[in-house]
N, C-alpha and C positions, 0 to 999 in steps of 0.2 A: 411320510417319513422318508428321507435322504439314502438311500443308499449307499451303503457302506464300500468303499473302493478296496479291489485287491486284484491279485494277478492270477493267474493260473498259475496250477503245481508245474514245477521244474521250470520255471522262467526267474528270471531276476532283473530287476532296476541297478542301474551303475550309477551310483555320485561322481558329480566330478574328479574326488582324489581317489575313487575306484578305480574310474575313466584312465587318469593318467598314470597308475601302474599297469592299467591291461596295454594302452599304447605302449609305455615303456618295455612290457613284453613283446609286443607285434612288429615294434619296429627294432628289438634285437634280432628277434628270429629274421626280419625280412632284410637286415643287414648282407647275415648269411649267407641265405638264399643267393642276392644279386653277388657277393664274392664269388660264389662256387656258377656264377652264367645263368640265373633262373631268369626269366618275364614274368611281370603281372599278368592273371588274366583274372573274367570275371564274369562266371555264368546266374542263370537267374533264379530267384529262389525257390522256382516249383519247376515241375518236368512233368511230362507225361508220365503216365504212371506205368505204361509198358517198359519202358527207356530204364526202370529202376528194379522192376521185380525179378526175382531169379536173379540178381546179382550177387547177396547177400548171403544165403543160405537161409535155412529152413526158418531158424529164430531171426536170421536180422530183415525179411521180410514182415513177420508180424511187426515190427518197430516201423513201419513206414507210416507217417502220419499223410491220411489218405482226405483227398479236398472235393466235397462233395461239389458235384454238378449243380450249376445253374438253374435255376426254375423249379418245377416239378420234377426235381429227380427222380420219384417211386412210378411214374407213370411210364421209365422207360423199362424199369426191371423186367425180368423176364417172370413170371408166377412161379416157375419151376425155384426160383434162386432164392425166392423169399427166405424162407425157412433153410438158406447155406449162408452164413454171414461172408465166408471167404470168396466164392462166387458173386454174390450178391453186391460186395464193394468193386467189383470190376461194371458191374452196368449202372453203378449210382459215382463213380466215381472214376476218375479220366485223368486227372492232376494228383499230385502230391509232393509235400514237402521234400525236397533233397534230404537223404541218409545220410551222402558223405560227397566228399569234391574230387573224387573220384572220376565215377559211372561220369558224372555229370562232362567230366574233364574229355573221357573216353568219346560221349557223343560227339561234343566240340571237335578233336579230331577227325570223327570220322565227315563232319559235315564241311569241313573246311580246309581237308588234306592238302587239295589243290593249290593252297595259300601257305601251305607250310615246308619247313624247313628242316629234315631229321638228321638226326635223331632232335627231337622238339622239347626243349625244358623249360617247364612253366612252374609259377608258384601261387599260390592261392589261398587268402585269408578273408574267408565268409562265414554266416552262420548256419548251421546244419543242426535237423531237428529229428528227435528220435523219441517214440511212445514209450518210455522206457519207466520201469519205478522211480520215483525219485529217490534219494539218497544223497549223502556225504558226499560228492565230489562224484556226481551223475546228475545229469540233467538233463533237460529235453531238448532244451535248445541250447546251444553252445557252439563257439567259433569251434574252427580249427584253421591249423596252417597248414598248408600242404604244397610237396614239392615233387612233379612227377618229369619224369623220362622216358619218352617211346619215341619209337622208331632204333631201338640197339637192344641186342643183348647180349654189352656187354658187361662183364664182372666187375671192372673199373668202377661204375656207377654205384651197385650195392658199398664198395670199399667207400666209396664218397659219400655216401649217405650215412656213415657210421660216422664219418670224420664232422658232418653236419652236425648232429646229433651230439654229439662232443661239445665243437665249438658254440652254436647258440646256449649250451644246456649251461655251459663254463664261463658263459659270457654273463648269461641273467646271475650268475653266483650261486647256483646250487653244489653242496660241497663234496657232494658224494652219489652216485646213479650209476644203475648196472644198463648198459647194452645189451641186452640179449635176441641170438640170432639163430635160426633156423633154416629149414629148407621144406618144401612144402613134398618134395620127392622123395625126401627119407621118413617123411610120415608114410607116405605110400609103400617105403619099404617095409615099415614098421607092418602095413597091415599085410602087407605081403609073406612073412616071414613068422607072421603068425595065422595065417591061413584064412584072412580073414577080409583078402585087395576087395571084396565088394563093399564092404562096411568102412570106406575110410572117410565118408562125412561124421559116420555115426562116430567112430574114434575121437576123430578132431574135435568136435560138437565138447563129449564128452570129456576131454586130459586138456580140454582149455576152459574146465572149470574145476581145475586140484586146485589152482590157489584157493579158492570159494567154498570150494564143500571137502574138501580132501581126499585122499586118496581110495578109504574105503566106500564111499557114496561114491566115485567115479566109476570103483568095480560095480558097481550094482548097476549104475545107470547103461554100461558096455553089456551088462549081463542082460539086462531090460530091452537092450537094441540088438538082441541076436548074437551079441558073443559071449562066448562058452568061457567059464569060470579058469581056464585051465590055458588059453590063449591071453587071458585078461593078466593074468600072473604074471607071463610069458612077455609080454608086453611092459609091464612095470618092471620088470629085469633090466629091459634095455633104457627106458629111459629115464629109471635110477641109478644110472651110473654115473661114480662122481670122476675127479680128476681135471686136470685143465685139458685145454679147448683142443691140444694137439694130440696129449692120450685119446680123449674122446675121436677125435678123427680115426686113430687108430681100431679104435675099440669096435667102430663102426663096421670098419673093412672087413672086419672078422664077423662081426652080427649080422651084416645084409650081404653078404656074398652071393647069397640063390637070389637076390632082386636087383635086378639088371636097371629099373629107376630108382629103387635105394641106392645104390650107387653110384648114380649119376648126379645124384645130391647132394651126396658125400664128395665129388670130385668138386662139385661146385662149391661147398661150406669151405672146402679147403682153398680154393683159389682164394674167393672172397680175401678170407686169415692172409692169404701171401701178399696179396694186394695191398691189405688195411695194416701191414709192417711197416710200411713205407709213409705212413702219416705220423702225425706229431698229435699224441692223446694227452688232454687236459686234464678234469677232473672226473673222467669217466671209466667205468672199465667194461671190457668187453667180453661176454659169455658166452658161447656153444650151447644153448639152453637145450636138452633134448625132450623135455614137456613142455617145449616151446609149443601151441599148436593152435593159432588166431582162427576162428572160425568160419571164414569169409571166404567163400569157394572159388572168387576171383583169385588167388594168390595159388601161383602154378611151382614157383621157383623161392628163393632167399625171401624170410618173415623177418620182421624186428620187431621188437618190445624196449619197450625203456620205462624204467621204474626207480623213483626218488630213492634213497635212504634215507634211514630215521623218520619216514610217514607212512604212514599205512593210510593209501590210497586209490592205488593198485597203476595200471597200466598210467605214462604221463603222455607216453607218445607212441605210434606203429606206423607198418607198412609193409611192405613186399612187394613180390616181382609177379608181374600176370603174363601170362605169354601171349594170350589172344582175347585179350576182353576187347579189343575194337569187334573183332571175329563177330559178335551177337546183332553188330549193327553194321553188316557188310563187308567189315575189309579186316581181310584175312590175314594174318604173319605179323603185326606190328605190337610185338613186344614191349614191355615198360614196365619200369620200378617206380614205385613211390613211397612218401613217408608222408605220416602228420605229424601235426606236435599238439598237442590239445592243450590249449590255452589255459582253460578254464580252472582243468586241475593243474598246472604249472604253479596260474596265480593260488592255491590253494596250498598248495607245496611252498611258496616262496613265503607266503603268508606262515606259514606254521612253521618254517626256519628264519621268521625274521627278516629275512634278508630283501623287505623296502627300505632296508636304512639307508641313507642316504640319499634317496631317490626323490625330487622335489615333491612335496605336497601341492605345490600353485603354480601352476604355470604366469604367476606374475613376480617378476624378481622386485619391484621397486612401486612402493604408495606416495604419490604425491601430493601432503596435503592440503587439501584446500583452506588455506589460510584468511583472504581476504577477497572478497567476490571482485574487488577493481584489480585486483591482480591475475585474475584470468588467464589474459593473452597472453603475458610473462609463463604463467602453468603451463599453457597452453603448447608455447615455442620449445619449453624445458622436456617438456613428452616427445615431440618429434624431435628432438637433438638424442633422445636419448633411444627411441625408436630407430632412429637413423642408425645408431651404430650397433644394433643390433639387441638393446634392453628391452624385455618385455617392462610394460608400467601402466598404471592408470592414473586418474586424476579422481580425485574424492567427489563426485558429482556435488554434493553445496558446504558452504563454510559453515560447519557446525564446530561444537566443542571439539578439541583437538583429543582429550580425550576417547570420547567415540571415535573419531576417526583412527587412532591406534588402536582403539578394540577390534574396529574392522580389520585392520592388518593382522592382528594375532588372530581372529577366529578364520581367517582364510590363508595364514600362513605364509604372509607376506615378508620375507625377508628383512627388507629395508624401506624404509620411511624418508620422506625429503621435507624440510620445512623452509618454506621462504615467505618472509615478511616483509614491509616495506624494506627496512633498514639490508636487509641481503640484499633486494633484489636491487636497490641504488646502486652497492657496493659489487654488483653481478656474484653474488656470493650463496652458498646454499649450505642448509645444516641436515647431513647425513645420519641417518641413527638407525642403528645394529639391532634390531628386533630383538634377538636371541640376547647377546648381551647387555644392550644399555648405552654401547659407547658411543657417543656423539662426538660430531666432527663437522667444522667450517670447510668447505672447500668450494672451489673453482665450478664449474661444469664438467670441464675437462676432463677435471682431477676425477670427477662422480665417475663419470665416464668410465674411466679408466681404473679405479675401486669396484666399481661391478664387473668388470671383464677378470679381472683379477679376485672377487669373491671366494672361488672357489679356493685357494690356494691359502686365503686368510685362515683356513682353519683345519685345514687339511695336516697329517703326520707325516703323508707322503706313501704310507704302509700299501696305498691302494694306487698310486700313480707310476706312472712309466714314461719314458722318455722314448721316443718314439721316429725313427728316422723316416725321412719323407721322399718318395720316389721320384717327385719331375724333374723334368731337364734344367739345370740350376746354372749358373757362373760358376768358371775356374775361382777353387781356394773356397768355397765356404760350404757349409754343412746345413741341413734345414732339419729344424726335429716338432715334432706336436708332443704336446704333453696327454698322456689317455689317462683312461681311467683304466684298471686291470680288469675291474668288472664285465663292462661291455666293450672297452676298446675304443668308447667313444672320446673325441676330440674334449677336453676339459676347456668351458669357456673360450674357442675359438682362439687360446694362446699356442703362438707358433716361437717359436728360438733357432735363430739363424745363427752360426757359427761363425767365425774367421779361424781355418786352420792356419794359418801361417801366422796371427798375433794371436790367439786363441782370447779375442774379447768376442761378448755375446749380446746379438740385438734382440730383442723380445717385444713382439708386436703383437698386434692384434688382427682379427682376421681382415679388416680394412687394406690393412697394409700389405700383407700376405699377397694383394692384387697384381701391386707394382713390380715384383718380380718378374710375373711370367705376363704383363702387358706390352702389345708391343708398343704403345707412345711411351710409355716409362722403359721399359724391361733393362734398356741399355743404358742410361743415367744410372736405376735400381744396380746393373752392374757394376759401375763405377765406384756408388757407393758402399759395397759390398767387398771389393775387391782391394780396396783402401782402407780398408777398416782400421791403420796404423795411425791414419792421420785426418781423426773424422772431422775435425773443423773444416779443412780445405772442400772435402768434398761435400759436406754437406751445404754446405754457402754454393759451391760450383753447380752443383747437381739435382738438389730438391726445394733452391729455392722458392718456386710456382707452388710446389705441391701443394696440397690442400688435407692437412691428416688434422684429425682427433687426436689427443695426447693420449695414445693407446700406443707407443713404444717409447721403450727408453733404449739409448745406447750407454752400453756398461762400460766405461771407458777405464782405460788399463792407465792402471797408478803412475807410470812412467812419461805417459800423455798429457802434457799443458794446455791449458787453456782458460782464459780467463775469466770470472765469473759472468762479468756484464755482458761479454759475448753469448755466454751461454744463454742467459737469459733472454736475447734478444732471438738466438735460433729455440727457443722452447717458442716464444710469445710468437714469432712468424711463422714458424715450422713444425710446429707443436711434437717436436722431438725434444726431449729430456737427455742432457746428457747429465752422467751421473758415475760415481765413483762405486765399482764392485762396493766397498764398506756403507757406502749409504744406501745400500738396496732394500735389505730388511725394515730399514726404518721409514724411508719412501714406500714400499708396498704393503705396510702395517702386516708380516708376515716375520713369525718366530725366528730368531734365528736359529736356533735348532731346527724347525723344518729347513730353511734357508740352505743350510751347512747339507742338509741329506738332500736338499735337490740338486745341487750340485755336485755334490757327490757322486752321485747317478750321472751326469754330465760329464765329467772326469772321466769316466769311465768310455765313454763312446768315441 
């Protein structure tokens, strides 16, 4: 009998349109990252198992998924250890899976300081494994993102990490999430000022399971570790207190007075707040948690939490400040903050607000069906023309019913369909058809060409696009904008819109074209024609006649400007520039004119 296939508890299999929301996640978040100066790096997925123990604390040691020795392992035990399981997995066991990208991060420094550069900022998306229950939005193996800083301790970095935190979280489109922030020294005051500075594992352990068990089972378990019913109280005093982030500072000064590192926590929470004024917050807000208290005995200085709204899933992302975790492996004083973002429950949170809309299903924009086997080579050239400028596509591997082949496109969420038959491809002509909709359309290559670059735009409100100014060194008199998305801020279809402030008409290209500004065999021609924008016939006969573009820009040529049909058509057919009148836009880019009217709108305005 066959054995039945399955996986182990807390792992999971990704389908491909799984695949392409968690990349959609990894390469927002790592957007981020390299905006704020992070590097890739990339350690391996097992470590000695010394390199990892004692970093954790008491509980996140047991979660170490520990990799038995080679061979006879039990022949090397010691007899005495048999009968200790925790002893007894240090002489059958030498490796183990990474916990977190951390420790692992920490060693990397210490082994290679020589080579580095500080203060040193790295970022890091691997998967990390943990023995843990499984559960709802807990697993055992699961990415994380992580972004760490050593070699400074300074405040500047925590304020930046909040701003991080912000911006990736506002980018994927979650619409609502609390920051919350701590300090690992005002816990210490906390135990200070309840009489209790030996117990402050046992605290922390403990007030960083209220959300979980709440507050009555927290006093028992404080009571269970040595502290006395009447300190426990005395404790819940202070870090029940509500008010915003600046009372609370105050509130502090006054509760940790006699504790000389409670308030030096308190100086720090508050720098952090003065720092993190000075940034620009999206959809997030920022808290003073004071039962903030992450249980990881690395975290000397500033904790973060971050937590979705409207899901009950709990922690989505953390981190904090270590002052001496290189210290365990040699080298003393190098300070560092870091953050994760835990992927896993993100996509679970994005999942349970919806918000893949939009987000492609296939990474294939365009099916090309295979219509007739001697037509091939024709398919064949149509894929790399179409590959060339930048369309993902395929080719229907054999001429079946066309039927089935559109089924294939709908069950993999294929966009767009191309049909060419004899009779088209004589006439070098091809029939486009709108998946979603139905609507079919004769066109050019070109024109395909330039209808896929321009998809996005066909159906868009505009509710989610922005107009977007562009930084490099440009030519006197014109403007350069990308169109984004507000979501992630990413580039929409590689369409760029060059301005002419002085005739205020507008060129609209594709990322091809985009080249010839800042090249230098073009750059200075691309000037010319740029800078002339009054009178584009002359300059574009003077100037591009060599060039070699795809009809992936049109110039919007202002009402006031003559020129004569036949010409134009002979500079589209050479030059494969469109020239074209602002009123025939809508109906050339099969784009609403109500969207139309609101994209330039937004335009007007810049």
């Amino acid at each position: 009998m066959a054995q039945k296939p399955s996986i182990p508890r807390g792992t999971r299999d990704f389908a491909p349109e799984v695949m392409i929301r968690r990349e959609y996640i990894f390469n927002t978040i790592k957007k981020v990252f390299k905006k704020y100066g992070y590097a890739p790096l990339e350690t391996p997925s097992m470590e000695k198992l010394s390199v990892l123990t004692g970093k954790y604390g008491e509980e996140g040691d047991r979660l170490i998924f520990k990799i038995l020795n080679n061979g006879d392992f039990l022949s090397k035990a010691k007899p005495e250890n048999l009968n200790d399981s925790k002893k007894l997995s240090f002489d059958i066991s030498e490796r183990a899976l990474r916990y977190d990208l951390t420790v692992p991060f920490a060693r990397f420094v210490v082994m290679n300081q020589g080579k580095l550069t500080f203060p040193f900022k790295r970022y890091q998306i691997q998967p990390v494994w943990r023995a843990d229950k499984p559960q709802k939005g807990r697993y055992r193996e699961f990415y994380q993102c992580d972004a760490d800083v050593v070699g400074s301790d300074s405040l500047i970095y925590e304020a930046e990490f909040i701003s991080v935190f912000d911006e990736a979280l506002t980018n994927l489109g979650l619409p609502g999430f609390s920051i919350l922030v701590n300090n690992r020294k005002i816990l210490s005051g906390y135990a200070e000022v309840v009489g209790h500075a030996d117990k402050l594992t046992s605290i922390c352990i403990a007030i960083d399971k209220l959300d979980k068990i709440g507050e009555e089972k927290v006093k028992g378990e404080l009571v269970n570790r040595g502290i006395d019913e009447t300190a426990a109280d005395q404790l819940f005093q202070i870090i029940g207190f509500g008010g915003n982030n600046r009372e609370k500072i105050a509130f502090l000064k006054e509760k940790l007075a006699s504790s000389e590192i409670g308030m030096e926590g308190v100086s720090e929470m508050e720098g952090v707040l003065d720092y993190f004024e000075n940034f620009q917050l999206g959809n997030g807000t920022v808290e003073f948690n004071l039962e903030l208290a992450r249980g990881l005995d690395y975290y000397t200085g500033t904790i973060f939490e971050v937590k979705a709204h409207n899901v009950q899933i709990g922690s989505i992302c953390g981190g904090g400040r270590y002052a001496d975790l290189t210290g365990v492996f040699g080298v003393k004083g190098l300070s560092g903050v870091g953050i994760s973002f835990g992927a896993d429950r993100i996509y679970d949170v994005m999942e349970a607000l919806d918000l893949f809309q939009g987000i492609e299903s296939s990474p294939l924009k365009v099916l090309l069906v295979n219509f007739e086997k001697d037509l091939v080579p024709t398919y064949l050239k149509i894929l790399s023309s179409l590959r060339a400028a930048g369309i993902s596509c395929e080719l229907y591997p054999k001429s079946i019913k066309l039927g089935k082949q559109f089924a294939y496109a709908d069950k993999k969420s294929i966009p767009f369909t191309l049909v060419v038959g004899a009779d088209e491809a004589e006439k070098g002509l091809i029939k486009l058809k709108n998946m979603e909709s139905g609507v079919e359309e004769i066109l050019s290559l070109d024109q395909v060409i330039l209808r896929m670059k321009f998809s996005y735009m066909e159906n868009n409100n505009y509710d989610n696009i922005i107009i977007s100014p562009m930084i490099p060194i440009i030519p006197r008199d014109y403007e350069i904008y990308s169109l984004k998305n507000k979501r992630d801020n990413s580039a929409i279809s590689r369409i760029y819109l060059l301005k002419n402030t002085l005739s205020k008409a507008w060129l609209i290209v594709g990322e091809n074209n985009l080249k010839y500004p800042i090249s230098k065999k073009n750059g200075e021609a691309t000037k010319r024609l740029v800078d002339n924008f009054i009178n584009p016939i002359s300059l574009i006969y003077q100037d591009i006649s060599k060039s070699n573009f795809y009809i992936s820009s049109y110039l919007i040529v202002n009402e006031d400007v003559e020129f004569d049909k036949d010409f134009a058509n002979r500079i589209e057919f050479e030059h494969k520039i469109r020239l074209i009148r602002s009123g025939e836009l809508a109906n050339v880019l099969k784009i609403p004119n109500a969207n139309l009217d609101k994209l330039f709108s937004q335009l007007s305005t810049k």
